[in-house]
N, C-alpha and C positions, 0 to 999 in steps of 0.2 A: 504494500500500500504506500504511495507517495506521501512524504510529508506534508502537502498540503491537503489530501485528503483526510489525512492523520487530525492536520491543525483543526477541521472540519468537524470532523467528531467531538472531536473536545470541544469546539466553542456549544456546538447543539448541547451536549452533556452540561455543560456548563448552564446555558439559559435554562435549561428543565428543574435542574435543581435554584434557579434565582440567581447563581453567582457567575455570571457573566461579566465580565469588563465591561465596561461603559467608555464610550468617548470621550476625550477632554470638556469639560464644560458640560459633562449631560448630566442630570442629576438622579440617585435614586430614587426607584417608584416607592413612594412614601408609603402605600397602602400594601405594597408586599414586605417593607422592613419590616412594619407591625403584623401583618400575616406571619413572617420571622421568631416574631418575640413569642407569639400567640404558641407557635410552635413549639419553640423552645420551654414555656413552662408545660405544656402537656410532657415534653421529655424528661423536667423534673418531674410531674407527678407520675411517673412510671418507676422511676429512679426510685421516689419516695414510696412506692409501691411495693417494690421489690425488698426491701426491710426486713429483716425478721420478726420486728415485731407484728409484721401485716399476716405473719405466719402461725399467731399465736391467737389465743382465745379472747387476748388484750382487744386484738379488731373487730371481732365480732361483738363483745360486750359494747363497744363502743358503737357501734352501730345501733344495737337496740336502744341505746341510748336516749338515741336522737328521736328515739316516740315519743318521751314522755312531754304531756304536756298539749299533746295534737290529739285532737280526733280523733275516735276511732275507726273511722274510715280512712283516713292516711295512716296510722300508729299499726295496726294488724296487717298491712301490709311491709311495714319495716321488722316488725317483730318475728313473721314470717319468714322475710329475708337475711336477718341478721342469725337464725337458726340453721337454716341452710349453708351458708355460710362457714358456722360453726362446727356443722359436720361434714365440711367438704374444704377445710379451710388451703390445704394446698393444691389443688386444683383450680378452684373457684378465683382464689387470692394474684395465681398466676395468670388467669383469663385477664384477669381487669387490668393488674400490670400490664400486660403485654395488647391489651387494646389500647392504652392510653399513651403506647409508647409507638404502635402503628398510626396512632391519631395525628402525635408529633412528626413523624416521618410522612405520612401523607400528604399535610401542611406543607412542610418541607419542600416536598418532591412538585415541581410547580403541576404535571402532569394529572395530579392528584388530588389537586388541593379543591376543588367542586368536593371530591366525593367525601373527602377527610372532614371538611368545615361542614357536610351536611351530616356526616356522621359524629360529628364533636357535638355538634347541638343536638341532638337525640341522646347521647350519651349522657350529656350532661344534665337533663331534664330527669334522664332515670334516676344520675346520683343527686339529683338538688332533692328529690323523692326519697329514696331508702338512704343513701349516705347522709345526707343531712337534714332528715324532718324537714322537710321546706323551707331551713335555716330557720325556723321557730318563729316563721311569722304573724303562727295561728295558735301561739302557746303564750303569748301575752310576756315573753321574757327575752325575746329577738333585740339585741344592740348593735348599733353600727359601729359601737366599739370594738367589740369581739366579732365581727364580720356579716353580720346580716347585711342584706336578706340572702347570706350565704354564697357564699366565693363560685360555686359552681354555675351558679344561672349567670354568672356575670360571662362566664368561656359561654356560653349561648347568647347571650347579646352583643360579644364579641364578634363573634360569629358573622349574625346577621351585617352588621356595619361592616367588615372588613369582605362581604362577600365581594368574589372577581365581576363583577361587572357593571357596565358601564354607564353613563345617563349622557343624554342630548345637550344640555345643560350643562357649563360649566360647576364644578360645586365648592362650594366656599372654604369647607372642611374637608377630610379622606372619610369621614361617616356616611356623607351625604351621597357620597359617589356611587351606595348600591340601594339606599331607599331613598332619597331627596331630604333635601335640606329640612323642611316642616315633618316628616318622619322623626327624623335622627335627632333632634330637637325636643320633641314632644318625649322619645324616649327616654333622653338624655334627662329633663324637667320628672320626669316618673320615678325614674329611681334617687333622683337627689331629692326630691320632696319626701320619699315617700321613706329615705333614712331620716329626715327631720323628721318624719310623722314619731320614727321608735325614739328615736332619741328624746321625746316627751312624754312615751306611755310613763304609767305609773310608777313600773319596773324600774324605769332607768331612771326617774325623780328621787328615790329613796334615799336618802342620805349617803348611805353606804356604798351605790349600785357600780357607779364607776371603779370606787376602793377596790370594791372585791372583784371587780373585773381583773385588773390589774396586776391585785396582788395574789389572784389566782393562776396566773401565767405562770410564777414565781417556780413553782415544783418542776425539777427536774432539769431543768435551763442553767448553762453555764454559769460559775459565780460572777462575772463581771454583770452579764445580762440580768440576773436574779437580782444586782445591788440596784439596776437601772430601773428594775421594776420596782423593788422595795421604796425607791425616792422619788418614784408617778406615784404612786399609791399612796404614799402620806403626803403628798402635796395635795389628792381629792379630798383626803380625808373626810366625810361629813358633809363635801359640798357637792352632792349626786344634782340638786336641783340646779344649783350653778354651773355646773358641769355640763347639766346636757342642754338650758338655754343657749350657752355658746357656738357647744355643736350643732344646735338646729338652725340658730342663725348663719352659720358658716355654712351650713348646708344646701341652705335657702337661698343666700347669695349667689353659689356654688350652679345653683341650679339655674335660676335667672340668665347666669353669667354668658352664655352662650347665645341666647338672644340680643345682647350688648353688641356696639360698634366695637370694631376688630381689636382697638387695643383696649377698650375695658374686657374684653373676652378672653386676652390672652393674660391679663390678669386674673381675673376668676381661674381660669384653666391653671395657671403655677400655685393660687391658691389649693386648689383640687388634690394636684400633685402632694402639696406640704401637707393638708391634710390625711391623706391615706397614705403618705410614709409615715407619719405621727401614729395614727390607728396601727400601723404593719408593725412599728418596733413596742410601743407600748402595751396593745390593748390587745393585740395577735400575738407579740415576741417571736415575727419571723414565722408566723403559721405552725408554731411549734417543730419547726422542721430539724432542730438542733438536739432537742431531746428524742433523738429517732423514734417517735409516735406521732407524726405529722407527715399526714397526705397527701400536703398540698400549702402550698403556703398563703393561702387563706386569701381573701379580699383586698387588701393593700395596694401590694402589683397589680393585681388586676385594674382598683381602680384609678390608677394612674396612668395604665397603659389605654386607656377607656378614655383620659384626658386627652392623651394623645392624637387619636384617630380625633377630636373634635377644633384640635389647633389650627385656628385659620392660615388659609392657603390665598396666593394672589392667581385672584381668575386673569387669566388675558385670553381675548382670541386666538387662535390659530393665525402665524405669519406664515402668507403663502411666499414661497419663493418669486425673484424676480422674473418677468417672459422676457428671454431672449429674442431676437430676431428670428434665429430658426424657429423659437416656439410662436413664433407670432405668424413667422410664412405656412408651417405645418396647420396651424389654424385657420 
């Protein structure tokens, strides 16, 4: 085979997986980086999957877990599955690894990435259901501290916004590019309202609510992390009510924010960011990921990388090239 046929190969191999050289001055497509990253955390949750603790009866306990408090018509079906589970733990425990780590590679592989991102949202709908009680939306004790409305529907709303395809319309943001700008918008306002809504049940007004959010991280997490938690947690101390009017106001903003002209928008958007790094290290401690019985590393990343897809972008027209004379005679 010639080496130019050779070079051939590799560039096509190169574009399927995304990593193709680009031109001087061309810039990357901003809605496949984040496609990238989207990828990249299914890879850890596969990683994080593959644990031994996900081998032990610790995971299944922890599953049923996540009934109490629902319905019983969601609750019998997690108790059901957290059983099964329990008697089939290494089998079962390796399916989900290794679907969550083809979900990443799918993504990945550009060839793929339709059936992977249509397969990551049905996935994730299952585990926002048995893995996480619907993140306890319906149990009156769901915080946006501790990651409500649950880290998983968030890789499904992901999903939707970064899907491949295209609109007639320029779009303002990389969200907008696969449902239109008053979709991705409206979505965007649902879920930032509707953490202000938790952030003021009764639950999280309690004097205590945040405290013990916090200082319930504390077990098992490195001592530097364990001291960082112990020092959020007596700075809430008692002030649960004060604590979550902040959050809800930030929230609120948070959520507005993207209907603002471009740089108040891109303001609210770096607010977004700071807060869900605040919530990922404090009120998650890294999704538990450090004390190997963590998942998934929870809500945080995700809702930052959620900020991202909504960072305004400069529409311009399409510049057509200039018409030559030949192209003018051929005309």
């Amino acid at each position: 085979m010639s080496e130019v046929a050779v070079a051939g190969v590799r560039t096509a191999w190169r574009g399927r997986l995304g990593t193709e050289a680009h031109p001087a001055g061309m810039k990357l497509d901003a809605r496949r980086a984040l496609q990238l990253v989207l990828a990249a955390i299914w890879l850890l949750d596969a990683v994080l999957q593959y644990q031994s603790f996900m081998f032990s009866k610790g995971f299944s306990r922890m599953l049923a877990g996540t009934a109490s408090g629902n319905p019983s018509v969601i609750a019998r079906p997690i108790t059901w599955d957290a059983a099964l589970v329990g008697h089939h733990l290494v089998p079962v425990n390796t399916a989900f690894a290794t679907i969550q780590l083809l979900l990443g590679l799918g993504i990945a592989f550009r060839p793929t990435v339709r059936l992977a991102l249509a397969a990551s949202a049905a996935w994730a709908l299952g585990v926002w259901w048995f893995g996480e009680g619907l993140g306890g939306v319906l149990s009156g004790a769901a915080s946006p501290a501790s990651g409500a409305p649950g880290a998983v529907i968030l890789y499904a709303l992901l999903t939707v916004l970064l899907w491949p395809a295209g609109r007639a319309t320029p779009a303002p943001f990389t969200a907008a590019r696969a449902v239109g700008a008053r979709v991705a918008r409206a979505l965007w306002l649902v879920l930032w309202l509707s953490l202000a809504y938790f952030a003021l049940t009764p639950a999280n007004r309690a004097p205590q609510a945040l405290n013990g959010i916090i200082a319930g991280m504390e077990s098992g997490e490195p001592g530097w992390l364990a001291a960082l938690d112990r020092g959020a947690a007596s700075l809430v101390a008692g002030q649960g009510l004060a604590a979550s009017i902040v959050l809800a106001a930030a929230f609120a903003v948070i959520a507005v924010g993207v209907c603002l002209p471009r740089p108040a928008a891109r303001a609210t958007l770096v607010l977004a960011i700071v807060v869900a790094a605040a919530v990922w290290v404090f009120g998650e401690a890294f999704g538990s990921i450090l004390t190997g019985g963590g998942t998934d590393p929870n809500s945080g990343p995700l809702l930052a990388l959620l900020a991202l897809t909504y960072w305004p972008v400069r529409t311009t027209a399409a510049v057509l090239p200039p018409v030559t004379a030949e192209g003018r005679a051929a005309r």
